[in-house]
C-alpha positions in Angstrom: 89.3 151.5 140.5 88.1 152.7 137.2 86.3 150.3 134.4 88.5 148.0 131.9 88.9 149.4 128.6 87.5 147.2 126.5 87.7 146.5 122.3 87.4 149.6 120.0 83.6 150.4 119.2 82.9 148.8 116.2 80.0 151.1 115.4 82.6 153.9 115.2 85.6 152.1 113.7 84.7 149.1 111.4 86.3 146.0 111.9 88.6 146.0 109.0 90.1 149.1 109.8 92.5 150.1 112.4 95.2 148.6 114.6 95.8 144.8 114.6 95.5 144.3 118.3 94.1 140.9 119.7 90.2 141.7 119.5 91.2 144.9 118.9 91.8 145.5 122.6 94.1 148.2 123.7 97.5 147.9 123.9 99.5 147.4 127.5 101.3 151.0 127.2 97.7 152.4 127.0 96.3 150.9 129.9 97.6 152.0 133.2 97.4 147.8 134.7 96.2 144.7 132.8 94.5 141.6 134.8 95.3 139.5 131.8 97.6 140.1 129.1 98.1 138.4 125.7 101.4 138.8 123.6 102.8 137.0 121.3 106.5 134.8 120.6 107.1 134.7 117.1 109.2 131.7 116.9 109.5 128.3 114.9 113.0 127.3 115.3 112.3 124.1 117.1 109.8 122.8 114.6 110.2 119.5 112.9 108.4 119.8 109.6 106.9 122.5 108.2 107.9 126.0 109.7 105.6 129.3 109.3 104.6 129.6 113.3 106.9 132.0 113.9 103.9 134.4 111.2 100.8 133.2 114.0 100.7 135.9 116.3 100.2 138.4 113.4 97.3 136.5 111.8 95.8 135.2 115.0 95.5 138.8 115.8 94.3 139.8 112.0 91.7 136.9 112.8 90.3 138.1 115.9 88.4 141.1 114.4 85.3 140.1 114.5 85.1 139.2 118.0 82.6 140.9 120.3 82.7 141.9 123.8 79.6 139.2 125.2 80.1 135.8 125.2 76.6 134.1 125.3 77.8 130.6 125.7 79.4 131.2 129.2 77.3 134.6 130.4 80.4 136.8 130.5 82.1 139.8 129.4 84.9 139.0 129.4 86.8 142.0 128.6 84.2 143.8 131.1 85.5 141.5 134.3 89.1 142.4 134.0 91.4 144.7 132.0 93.2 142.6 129.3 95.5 144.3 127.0 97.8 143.2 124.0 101.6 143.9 124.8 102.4 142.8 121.7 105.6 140.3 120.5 108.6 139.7 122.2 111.7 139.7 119.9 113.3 136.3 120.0 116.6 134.8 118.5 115.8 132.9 115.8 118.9 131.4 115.5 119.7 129.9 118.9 117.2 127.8 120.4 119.0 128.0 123.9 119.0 132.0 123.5 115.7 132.0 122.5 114.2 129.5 125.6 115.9 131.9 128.2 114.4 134.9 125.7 110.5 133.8 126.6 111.4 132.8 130.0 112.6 136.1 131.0 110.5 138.1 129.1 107.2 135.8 130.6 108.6 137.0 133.9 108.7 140.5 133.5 105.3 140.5 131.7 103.7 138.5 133.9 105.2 140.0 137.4 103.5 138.9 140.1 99.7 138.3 139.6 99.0 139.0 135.8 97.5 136.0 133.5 99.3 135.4 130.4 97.8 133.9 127.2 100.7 133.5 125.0 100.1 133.2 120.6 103.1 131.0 119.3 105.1 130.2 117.9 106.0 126.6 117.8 105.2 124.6 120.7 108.8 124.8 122.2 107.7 127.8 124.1 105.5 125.9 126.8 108.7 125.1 128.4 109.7 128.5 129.5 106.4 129.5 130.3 106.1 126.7 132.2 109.2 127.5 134.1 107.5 131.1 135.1 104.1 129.5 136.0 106.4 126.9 138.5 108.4 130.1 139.8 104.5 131.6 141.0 102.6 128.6 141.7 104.3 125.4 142.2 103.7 122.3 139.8 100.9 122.9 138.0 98.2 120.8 136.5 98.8 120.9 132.6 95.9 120.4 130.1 97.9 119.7 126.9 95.6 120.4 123.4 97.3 118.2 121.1 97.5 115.7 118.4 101.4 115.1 119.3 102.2 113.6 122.7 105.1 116.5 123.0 107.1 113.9 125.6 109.6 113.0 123.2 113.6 113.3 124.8 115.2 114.8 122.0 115.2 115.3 117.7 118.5 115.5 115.9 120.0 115.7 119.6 118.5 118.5 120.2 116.9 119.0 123.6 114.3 122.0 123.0 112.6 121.1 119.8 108.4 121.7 119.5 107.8 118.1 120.4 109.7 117.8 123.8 108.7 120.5 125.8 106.6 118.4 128.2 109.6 115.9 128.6 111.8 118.2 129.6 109.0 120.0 132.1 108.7 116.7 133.6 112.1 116.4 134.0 112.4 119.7 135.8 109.6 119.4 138.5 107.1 121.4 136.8 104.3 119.3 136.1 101.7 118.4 138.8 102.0 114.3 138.2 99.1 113.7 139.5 96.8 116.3 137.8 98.2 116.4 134.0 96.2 115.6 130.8 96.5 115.2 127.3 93.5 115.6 125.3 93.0 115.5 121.1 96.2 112.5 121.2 96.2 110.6 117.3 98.1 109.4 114.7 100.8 106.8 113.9 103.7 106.5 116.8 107.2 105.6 116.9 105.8 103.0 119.2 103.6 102.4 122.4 106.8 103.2 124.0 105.9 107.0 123.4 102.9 106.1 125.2 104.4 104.8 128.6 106.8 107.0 128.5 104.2 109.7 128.5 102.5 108.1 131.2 105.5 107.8 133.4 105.8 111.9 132.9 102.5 112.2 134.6 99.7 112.4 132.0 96.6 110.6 131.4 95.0 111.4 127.9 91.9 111.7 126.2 92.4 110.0 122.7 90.7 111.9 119.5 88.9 109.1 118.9 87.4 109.1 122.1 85.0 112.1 121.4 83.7 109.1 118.8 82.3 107.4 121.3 82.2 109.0 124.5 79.3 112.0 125.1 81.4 115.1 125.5 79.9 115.8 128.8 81.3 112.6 129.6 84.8 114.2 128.4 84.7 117.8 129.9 83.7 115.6 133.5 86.8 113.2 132.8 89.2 116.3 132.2 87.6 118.4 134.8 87.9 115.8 137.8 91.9 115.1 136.4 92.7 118.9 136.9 90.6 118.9 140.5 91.7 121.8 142.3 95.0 122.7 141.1 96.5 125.5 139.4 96.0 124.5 135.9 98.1 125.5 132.5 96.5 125.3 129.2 98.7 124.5 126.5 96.6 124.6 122.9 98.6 123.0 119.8 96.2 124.2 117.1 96.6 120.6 115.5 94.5 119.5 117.9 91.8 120.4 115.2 90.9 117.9 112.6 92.7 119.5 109.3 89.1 120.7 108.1 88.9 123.2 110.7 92.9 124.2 110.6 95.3 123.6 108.2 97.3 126.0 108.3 99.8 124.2 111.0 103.3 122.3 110.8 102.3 119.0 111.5 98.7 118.2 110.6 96.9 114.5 111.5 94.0 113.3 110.4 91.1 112.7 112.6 91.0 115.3 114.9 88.8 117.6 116.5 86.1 119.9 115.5 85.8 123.6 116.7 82.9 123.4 118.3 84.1 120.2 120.2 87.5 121.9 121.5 85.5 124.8 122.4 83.3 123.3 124.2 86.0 121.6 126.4 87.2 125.0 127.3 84.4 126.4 128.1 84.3 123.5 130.7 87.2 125.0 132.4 84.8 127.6 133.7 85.5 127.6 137.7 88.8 126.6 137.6 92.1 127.6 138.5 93.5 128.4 134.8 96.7 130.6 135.7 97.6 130.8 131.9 97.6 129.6 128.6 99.7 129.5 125.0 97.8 128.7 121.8 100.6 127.7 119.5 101.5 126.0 115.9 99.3 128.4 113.9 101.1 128.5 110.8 99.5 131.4 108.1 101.2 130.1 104.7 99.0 127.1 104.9 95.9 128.5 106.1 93.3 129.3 104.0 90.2 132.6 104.5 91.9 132.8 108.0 90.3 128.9 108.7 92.8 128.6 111.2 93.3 132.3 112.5 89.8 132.3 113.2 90.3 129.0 115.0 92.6 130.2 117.1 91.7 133.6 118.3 88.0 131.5 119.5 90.6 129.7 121.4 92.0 132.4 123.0 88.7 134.4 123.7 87.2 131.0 125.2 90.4 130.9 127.2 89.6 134.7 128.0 86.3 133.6 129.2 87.0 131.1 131.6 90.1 132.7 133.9 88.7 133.4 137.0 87.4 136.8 138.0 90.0 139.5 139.3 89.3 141.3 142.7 90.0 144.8 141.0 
């Protein structure tokens, strides 16, 4: 099978110029297969607060320009071990949060087919529900690593169902969450009460408390989330919030006390040797970024999430 193509040359084209993609990869119609894929879901209709998500993919993308091929921290090419390609944004209804559910879900399905790994730019975070639905349809309940300040477990806002904080409520409700295998990590800020906190226990989820990387060596952390997600096929879900403001504000509902960059990408790069089947990185919201603080953020994410998917038999 021939070589992946990889990110345009940035000795021939400089980084400023040319197409958008993400890393400036090539785009799925270009490629004749993709191992990995990453497209966006511009959508913010289930948001709470402040709304811009549904702007993220474009900027994450924008952001992601000055990534390179070698990734020193983990030893790998990434773009070298498997083809990965951008297929670009689905159009979703912004308008009908039911319509645009079933939108991502069906569209996650056709993308995905049967062995591609997605890594999904939001968007608000309602849209870890459908693609959790598509990940349960291949592989069964799945282990979910949740990047969050938010607990996401509430039942319902304004009596609606699908809003960006109840996606993992409702996956839990459906079967799709492997009970014994789910983790929160990044969790702060002011609760209704500790009733959001049983209740996101009952659902299946342990969770490592912001203010945990205070006091606890991050070693200490990446072993405590790697021995949670043991052997299972595992679904990273990255609310950018999960970021102390500093390193992103540009996102709907920002909390004080969060995580650094470097302390979030470190935990990802602890994923390396697991089963990570797919991933969204969600909430980035441009209008309140500022010099791409956020983007930037964000498309690391992604390329540490890149990274650490295991290697394809091509």
């Amino acid at each position: 099978m021939s070589s992946p193509v990889g990110p345009v040359d940035a000795t021939l084209v400089p980084r400023y110029a040319g197409e958008a993609t993400f890393a400036r990869l090539p785009r799925l119609s270009d490629v004749p297969d993709a191992d990995a894929v990453v497209w966006g879901v511009p959508f913010d209709a289930g948001v709470s607060y402040r709304p811009g998500a549904r702007f993220g993919p474009g900027h994450v993308r924008q952001s992601s320009r000055l990534l390179r091929p070698y990734n020193p921290a983990l030893d790998v090419e990434p773009f070298a071990v498997r083809q990965v390609a951008d297929a670009g944004d689905v159009g979703v209804n912004p308008f009908d949060l039911d319509a645009a559910v079933a939108t991502v879900e069906s569209s996650a399905t056709a993308l995905g087919g049967t062995r591609r790994r997605l890594v999904t730019i939001g968007g608000d975070h309602t849209i870890a529900l459908p693609l959790l639905r598509v990940q349960h349809e291949r592989h069964g309940p799945v282990a979910v690593l949740h990047f969050d300040a938010h607990l996401d477990t509430w039942d319902s806002y304004f009596g609606a169902a699908y809003t960006h904080g109840t996606p993992f409520r409702r996956a839990g409700e459906e079967g799709l969450l492997d009970t014994d295998h789910s983790v929160h990590v990044g969790i702060r800020g002011p609760l209704y009460s500790r009733l959001d906190l049983d209740e996101s226990e009952q659902l299946g989820f342990t969770a490592v408390h912001a203010r945990d990387f205070a006091r606890t060596p991050l070693d200490d952390i990446i072993n405590r989330v790697r021995t949670r997600l043991g052997d299972r096929p595992v679904y990273v879900s990255v609310d950018i919030d999960v970021l102390d403001p500093g390193f992103a504000p540009g996102t709907g509902t920002p909390e004080a006390g969060g995580l650094s960059s470097r302390e979030l990408l470190e935990v990802l790069r602890g994923l390396a040797g697991l089963n990570v089947v797919g991933a969204d990185v969600v909430e980035v919201a441009p209008a309140y970024d500022h010099a791409e603080i956020t983007g930037i953020a964000a498309a690391h994410v992604i390329y540490e999430l890149l990274s650490v998917l295991p290697r394809e038999e091509r």
